[in-house]
Residue frames as a rotation matrix with the C-alpha (Angstrom) as fourth column:
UNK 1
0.377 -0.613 -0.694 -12.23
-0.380 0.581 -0.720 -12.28
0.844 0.535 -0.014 -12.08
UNK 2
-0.662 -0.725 -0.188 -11.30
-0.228 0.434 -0.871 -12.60
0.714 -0.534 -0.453 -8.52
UNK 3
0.124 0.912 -0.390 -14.70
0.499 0.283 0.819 -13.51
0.857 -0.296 -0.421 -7.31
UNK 4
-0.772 -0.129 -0.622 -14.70
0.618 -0.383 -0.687 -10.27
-0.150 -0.915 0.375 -4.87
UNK 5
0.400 0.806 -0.436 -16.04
0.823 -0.525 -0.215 -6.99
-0.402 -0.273 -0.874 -3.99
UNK 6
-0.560 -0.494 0.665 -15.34
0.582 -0.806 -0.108 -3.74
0.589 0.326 0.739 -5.38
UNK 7
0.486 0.660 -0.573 -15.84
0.873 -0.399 0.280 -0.54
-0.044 -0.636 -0.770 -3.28
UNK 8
0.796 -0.416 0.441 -14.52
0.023 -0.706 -0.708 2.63
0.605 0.573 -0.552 -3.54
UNK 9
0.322 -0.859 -0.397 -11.18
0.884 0.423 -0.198 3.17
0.338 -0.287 0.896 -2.33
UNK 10
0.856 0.096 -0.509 -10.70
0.259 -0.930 0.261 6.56
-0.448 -0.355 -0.821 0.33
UNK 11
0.341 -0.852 -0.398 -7.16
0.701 -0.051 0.711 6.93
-0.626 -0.521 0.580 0.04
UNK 12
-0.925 -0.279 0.258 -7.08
0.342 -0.315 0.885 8.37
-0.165 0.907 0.387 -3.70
UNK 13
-0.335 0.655 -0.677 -10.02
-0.392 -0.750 -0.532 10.71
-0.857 0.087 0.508 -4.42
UNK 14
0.220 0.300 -0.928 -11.94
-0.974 0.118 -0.193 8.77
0.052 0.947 0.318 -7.67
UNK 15
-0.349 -0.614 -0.708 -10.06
-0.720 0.659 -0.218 5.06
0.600 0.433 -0.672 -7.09
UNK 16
0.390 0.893 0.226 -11.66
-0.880 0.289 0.377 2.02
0.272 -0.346 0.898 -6.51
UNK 17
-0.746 -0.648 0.153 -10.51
-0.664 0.740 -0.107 -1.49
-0.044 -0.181 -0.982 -4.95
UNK 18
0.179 0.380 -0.907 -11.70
-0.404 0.869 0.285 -5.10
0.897 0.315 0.309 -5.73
UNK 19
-0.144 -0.541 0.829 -11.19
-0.980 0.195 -0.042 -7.23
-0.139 -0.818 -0.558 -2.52
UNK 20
-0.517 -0.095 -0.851 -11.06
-0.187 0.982 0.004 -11.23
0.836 0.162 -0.525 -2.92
UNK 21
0.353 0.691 0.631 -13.82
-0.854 -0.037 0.519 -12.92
0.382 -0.722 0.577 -0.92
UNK 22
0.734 -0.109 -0.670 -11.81
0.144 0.990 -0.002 -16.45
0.664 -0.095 0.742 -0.65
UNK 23
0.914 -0.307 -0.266 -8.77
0.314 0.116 0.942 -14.86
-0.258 -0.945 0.202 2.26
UNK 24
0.418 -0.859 0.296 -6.16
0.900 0.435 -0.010 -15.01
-0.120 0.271 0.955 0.21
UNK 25
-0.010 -0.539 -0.842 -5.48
0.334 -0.795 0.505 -10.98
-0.942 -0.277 0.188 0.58
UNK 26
-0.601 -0.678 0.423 -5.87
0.685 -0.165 0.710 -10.25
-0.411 0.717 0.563 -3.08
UNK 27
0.481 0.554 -0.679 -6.88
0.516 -0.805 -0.292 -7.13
-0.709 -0.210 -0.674 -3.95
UNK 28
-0.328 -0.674 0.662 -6.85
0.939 -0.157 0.305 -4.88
-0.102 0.722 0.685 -7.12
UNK 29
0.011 0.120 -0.993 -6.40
0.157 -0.981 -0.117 -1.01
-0.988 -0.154 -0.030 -6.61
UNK 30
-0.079 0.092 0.993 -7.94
0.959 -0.266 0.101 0.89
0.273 0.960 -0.067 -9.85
UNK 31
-0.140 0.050 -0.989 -6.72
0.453 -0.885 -0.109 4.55
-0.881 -0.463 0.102 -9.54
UNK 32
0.743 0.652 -0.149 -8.14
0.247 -0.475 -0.845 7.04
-0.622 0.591 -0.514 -11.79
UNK 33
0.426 -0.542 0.725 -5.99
0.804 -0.140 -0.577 7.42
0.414 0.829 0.376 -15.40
UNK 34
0.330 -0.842 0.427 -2.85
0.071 -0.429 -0.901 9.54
0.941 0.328 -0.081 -14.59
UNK 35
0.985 -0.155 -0.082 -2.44
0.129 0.320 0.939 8.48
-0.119 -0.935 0.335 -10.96
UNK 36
0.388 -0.693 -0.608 0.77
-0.037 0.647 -0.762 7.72
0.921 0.318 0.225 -10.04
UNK 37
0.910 0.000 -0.415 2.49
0.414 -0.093 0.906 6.44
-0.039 -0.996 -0.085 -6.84
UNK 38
0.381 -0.816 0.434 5.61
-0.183 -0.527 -0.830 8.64
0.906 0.237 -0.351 -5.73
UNK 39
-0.336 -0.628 -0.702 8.34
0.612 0.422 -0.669 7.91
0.716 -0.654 0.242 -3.01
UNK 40
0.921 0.385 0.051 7.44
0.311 -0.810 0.497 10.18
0.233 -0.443 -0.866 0.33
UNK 41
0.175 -0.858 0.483 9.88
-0.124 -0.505 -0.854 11.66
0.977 0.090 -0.195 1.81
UNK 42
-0.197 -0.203 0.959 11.98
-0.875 -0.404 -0.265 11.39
0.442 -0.892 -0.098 5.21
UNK 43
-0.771 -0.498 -0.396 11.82
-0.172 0.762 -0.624 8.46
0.613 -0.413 -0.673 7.92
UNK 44
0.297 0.794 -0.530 9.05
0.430 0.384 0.817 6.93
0.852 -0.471 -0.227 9.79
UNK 45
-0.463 0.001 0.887 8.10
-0.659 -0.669 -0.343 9.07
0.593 -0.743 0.310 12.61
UNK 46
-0.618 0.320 -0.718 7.12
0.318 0.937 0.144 6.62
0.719 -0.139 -0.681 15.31
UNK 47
-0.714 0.455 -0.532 5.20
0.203 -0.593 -0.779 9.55
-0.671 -0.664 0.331 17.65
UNK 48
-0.509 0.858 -0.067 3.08
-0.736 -0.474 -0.484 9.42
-0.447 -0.197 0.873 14.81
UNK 49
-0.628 0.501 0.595 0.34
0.411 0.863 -0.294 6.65
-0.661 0.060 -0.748 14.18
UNK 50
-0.886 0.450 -0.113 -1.84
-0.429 -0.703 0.568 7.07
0.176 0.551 0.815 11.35
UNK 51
-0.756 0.632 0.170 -5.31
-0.369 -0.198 -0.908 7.10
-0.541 -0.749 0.383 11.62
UNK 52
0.397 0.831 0.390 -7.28
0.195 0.339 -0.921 4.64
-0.897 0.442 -0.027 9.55
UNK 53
0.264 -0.588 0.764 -6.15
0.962 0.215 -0.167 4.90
-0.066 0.779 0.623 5.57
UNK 54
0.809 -0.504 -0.303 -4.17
-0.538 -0.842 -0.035 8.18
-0.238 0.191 -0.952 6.09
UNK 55
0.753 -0.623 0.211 -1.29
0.550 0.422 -0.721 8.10
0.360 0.659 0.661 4.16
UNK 56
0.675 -0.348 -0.651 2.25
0.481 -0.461 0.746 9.61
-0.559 -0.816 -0.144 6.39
UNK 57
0.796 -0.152 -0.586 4.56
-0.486 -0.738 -0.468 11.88
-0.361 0.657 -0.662 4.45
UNK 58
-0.225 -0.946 0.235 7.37
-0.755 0.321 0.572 8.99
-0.616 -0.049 -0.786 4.68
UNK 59
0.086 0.716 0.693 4.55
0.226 0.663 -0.713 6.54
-0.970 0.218 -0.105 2.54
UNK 60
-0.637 0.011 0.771 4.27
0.764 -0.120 0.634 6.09
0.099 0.993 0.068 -0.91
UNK 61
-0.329 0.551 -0.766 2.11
-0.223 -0.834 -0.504 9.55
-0.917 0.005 0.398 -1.94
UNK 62
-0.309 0.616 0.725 -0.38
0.913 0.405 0.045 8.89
-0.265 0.676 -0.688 -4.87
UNK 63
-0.428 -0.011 -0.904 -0.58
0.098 -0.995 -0.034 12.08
-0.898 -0.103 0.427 -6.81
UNK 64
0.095 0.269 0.958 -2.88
0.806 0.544 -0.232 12.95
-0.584 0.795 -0.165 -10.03
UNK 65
-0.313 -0.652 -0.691 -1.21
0.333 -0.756 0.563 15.38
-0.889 -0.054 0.454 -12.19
UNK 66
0.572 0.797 -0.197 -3.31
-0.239 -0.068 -0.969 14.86
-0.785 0.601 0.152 -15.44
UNK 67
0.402 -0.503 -0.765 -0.27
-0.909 -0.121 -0.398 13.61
0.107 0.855 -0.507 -17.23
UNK 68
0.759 -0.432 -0.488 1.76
0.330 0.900 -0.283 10.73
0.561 0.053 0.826 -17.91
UNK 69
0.840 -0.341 0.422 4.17
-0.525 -0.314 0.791 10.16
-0.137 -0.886 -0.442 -14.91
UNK 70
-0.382 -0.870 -0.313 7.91
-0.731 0.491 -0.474 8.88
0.565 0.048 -0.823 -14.40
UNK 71
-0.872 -0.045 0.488 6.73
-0.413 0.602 -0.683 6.91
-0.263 -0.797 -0.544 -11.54
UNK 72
-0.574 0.712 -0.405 3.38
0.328 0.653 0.683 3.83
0.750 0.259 -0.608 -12.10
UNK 73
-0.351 0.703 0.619 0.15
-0.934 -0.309 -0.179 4.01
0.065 -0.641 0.765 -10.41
UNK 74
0.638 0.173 -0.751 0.28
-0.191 0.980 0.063 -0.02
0.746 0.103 0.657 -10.80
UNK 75
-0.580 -0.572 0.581 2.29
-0.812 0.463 -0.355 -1.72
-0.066 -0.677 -0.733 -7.49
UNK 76
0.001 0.189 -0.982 2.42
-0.213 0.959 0.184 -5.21
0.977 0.209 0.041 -6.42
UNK 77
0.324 0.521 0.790 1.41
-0.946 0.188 0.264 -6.02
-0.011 -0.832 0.554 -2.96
UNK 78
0.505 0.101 -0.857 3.78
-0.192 0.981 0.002 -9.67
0.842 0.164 0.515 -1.96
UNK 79
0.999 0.004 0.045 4.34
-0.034 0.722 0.691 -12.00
-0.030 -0.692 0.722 0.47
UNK 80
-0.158 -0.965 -0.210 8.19
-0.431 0.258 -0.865 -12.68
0.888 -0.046 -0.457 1.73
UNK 81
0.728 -0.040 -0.685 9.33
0.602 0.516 0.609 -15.28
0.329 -0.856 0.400 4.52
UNK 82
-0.391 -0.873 -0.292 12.19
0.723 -0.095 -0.684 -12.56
0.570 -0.479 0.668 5.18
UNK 83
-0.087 0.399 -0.913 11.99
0.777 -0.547 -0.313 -10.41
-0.624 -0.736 -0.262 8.51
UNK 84
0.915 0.395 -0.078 11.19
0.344 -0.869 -0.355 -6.81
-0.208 0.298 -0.932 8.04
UNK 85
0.419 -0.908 -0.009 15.16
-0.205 -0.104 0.973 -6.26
-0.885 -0.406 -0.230 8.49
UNK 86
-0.297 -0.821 0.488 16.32
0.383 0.365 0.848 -8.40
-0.875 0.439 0.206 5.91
UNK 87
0.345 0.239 0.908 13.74
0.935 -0.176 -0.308 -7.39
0.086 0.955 -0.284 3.05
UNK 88
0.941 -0.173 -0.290 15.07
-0.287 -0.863 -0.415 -3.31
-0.178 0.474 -0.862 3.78
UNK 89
-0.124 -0.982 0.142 18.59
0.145 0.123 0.982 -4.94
-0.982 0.142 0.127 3.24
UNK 90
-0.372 -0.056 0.927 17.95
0.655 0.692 0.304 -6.18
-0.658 0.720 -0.220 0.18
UNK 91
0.787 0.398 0.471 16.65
0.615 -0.563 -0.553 -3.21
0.045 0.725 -0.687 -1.31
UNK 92
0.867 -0.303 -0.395 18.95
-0.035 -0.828 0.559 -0.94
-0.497 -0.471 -0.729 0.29
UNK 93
-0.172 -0.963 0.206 21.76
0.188 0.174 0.967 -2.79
-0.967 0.205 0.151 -1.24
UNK 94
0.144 -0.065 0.987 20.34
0.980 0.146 -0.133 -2.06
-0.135 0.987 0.085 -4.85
UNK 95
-0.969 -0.194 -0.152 20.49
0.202 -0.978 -0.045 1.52
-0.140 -0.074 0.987 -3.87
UNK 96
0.060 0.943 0.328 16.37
0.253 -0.332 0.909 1.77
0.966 0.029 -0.258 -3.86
UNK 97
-0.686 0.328 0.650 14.28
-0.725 -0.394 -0.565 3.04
0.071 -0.858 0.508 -1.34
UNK 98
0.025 0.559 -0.829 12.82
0.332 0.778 0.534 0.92
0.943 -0.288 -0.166 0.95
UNK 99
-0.172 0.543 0.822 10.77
-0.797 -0.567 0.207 2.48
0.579 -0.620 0.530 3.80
UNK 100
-0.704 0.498 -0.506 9.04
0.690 0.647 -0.325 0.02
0.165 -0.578 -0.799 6.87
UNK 101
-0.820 0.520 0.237 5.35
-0.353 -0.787 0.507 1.40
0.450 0.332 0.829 6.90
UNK 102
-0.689 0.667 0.285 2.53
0.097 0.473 -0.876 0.73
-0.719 -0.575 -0.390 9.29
UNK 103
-0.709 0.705 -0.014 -0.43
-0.268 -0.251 0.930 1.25
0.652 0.664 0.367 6.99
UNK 104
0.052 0.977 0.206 -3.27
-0.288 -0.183 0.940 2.65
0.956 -0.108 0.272 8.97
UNK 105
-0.502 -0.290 0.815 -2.12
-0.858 0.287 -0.426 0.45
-0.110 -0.913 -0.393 12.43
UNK 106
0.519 0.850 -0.089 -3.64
-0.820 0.466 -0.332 -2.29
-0.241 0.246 0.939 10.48
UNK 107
0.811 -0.410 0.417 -1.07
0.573 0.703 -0.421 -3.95
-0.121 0.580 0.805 8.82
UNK 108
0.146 -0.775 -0.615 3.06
-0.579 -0.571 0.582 -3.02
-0.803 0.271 -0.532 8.29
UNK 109
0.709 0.162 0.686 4.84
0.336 0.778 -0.531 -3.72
-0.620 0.607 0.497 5.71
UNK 110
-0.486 -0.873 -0.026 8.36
0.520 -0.313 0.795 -2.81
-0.702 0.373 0.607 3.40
UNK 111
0.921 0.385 -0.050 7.91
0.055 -0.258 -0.965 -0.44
-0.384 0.886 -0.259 0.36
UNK 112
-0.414 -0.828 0.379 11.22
0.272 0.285 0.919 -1.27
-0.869 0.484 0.107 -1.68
UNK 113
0.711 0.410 -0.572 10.82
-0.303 -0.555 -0.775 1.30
-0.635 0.724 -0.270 -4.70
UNK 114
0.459 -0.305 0.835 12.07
0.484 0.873 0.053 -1.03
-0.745 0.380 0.548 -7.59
UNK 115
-0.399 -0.910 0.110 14.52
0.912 -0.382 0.147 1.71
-0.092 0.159 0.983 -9.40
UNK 116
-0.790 -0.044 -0.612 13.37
0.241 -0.940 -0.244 4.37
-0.565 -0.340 0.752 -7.57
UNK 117
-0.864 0.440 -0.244 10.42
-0.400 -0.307 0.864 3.91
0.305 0.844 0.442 -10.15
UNK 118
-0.184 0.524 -0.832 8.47
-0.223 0.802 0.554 0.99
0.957 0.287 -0.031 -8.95
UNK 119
-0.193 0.036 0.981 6.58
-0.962 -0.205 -0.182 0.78
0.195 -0.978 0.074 -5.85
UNK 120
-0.091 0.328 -0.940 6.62
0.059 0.944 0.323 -3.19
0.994 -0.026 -0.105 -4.66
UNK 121
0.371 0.280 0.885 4.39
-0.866 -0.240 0.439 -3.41
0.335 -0.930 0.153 -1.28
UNK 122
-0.590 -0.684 -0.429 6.79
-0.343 0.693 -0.633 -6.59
0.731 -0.227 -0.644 0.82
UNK 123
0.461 0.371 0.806 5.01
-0.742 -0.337 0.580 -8.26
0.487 -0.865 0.120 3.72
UNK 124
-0.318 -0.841 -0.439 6.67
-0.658 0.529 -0.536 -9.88
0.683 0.118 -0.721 5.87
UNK 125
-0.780 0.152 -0.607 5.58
0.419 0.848 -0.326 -12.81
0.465 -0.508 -0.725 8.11
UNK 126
-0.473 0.280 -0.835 4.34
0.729 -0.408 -0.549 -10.70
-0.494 -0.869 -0.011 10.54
UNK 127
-0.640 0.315 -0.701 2.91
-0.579 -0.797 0.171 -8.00
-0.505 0.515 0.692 8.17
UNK 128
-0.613 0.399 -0.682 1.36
-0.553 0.400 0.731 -10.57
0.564 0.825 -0.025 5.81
UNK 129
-0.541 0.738 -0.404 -0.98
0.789 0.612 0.061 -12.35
0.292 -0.286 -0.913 8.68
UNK 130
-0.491 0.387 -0.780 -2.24
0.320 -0.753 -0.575 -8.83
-0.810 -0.532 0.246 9.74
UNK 131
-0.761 0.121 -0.638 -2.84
-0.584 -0.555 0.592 -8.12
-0.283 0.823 0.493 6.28
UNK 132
-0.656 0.661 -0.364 -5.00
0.234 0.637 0.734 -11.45
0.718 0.396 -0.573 5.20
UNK 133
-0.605 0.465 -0.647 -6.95
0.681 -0.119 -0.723 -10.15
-0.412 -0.877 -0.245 8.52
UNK 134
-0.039 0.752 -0.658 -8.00
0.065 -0.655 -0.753 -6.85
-0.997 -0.072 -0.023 7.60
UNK 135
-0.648 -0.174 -0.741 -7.94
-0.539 -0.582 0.608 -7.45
-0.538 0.794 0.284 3.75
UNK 136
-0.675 0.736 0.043 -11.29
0.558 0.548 -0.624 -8.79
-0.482 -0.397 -0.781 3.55
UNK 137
-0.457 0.552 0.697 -14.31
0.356 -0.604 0.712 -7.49
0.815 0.574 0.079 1.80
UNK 138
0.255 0.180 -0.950 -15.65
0.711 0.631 0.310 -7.24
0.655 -0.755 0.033 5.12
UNK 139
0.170 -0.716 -0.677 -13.05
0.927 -0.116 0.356 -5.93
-0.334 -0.689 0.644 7.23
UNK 140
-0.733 -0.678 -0.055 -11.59
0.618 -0.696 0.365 -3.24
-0.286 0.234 0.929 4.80
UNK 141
-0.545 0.205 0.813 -14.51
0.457 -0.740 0.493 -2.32
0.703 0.640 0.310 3.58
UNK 142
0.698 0.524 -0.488 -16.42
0.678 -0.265 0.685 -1.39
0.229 -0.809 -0.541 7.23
UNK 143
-0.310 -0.685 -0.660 -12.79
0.490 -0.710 0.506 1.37
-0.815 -0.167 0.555 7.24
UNK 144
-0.742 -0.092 0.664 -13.40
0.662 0.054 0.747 2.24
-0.105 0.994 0.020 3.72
UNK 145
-0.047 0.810 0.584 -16.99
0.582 -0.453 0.675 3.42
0.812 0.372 -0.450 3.83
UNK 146
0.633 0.393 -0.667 -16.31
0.760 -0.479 0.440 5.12
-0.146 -0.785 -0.602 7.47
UNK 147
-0.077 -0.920 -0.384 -13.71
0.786 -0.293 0.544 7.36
-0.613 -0.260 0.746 6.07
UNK 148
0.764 0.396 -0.510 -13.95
-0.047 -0.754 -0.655 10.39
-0.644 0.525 -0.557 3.87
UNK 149
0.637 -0.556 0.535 -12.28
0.755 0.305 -0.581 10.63
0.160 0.773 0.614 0.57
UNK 150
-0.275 -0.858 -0.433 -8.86
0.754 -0.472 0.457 12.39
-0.597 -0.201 0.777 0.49
């Protein structure tokens, strides 16, 4: 439907990702039936860098528990013109969590957990041209297939 690739996806042991071949960054993560993504925990350690799709303990954390979950294994992955600053305001004031995340040293970006339930991935300017870079069939998937599944 989105006239991409599909390849498996390391990050989640079984889960698989579509990439859009036209640029446009769109991409649809298919994680195995009871997935879900959960808040991490704690503050972005800047002494550490992660290493290709590793996932840091302050990151969303994708756990499969064989059951139905409080928290979705569905997120949304969008585009904002606000800085990285203004988009953790704006969660912060709803009382969510909302993290700033490098993902991989590829691409940052806001996670702003939509009541504490709902992971929505934010990029901002700067986060959202790094992203259309390495979200590529291409690009992501030449990390993808060099990595070992979690």
């Amino acid at each position: 439907m989105i006239d991409g690739e599909a390849m498996p996806f390391p990050v989640v042991p079984g889960a698989w990702v579509a990439i859009a071949r036209d640029g446009s960054g769109c991409g649809v993560e298919v994680l195995p039936h009871a997935s879900a993504h959960t808040p991490g925990a704690g503050e972005p350690d800047p002494t550490r860098v992660a290493q290709g799709p590793e996932v840091m303990p302050w990151e969303v954390q994708i756990r499969q528990e064989g059951h139905l979950q409080d928290h979705s294994g569905f997120h949304v992955a969008l585009s904002s013109p606000l800085s990285t600053e203004e988009i953790l305001a704006v969660g912060r004031a709803e009382g969510w969590r909302s993290v700033f995340c490098d993902r991989g040293g590829v691409f940052d970006l806001v996670e702003i957990w939509v009541e504490n339930r709902f992971m929505l991935e934010v990029l901002p300017p700067r986060g959202l041209q790094r992203y259309l870079d390495f979200y590529t069939p291409e690009v992501a998937g030449r990390m993808f297939s060099n990595s070992p599944p979690n």
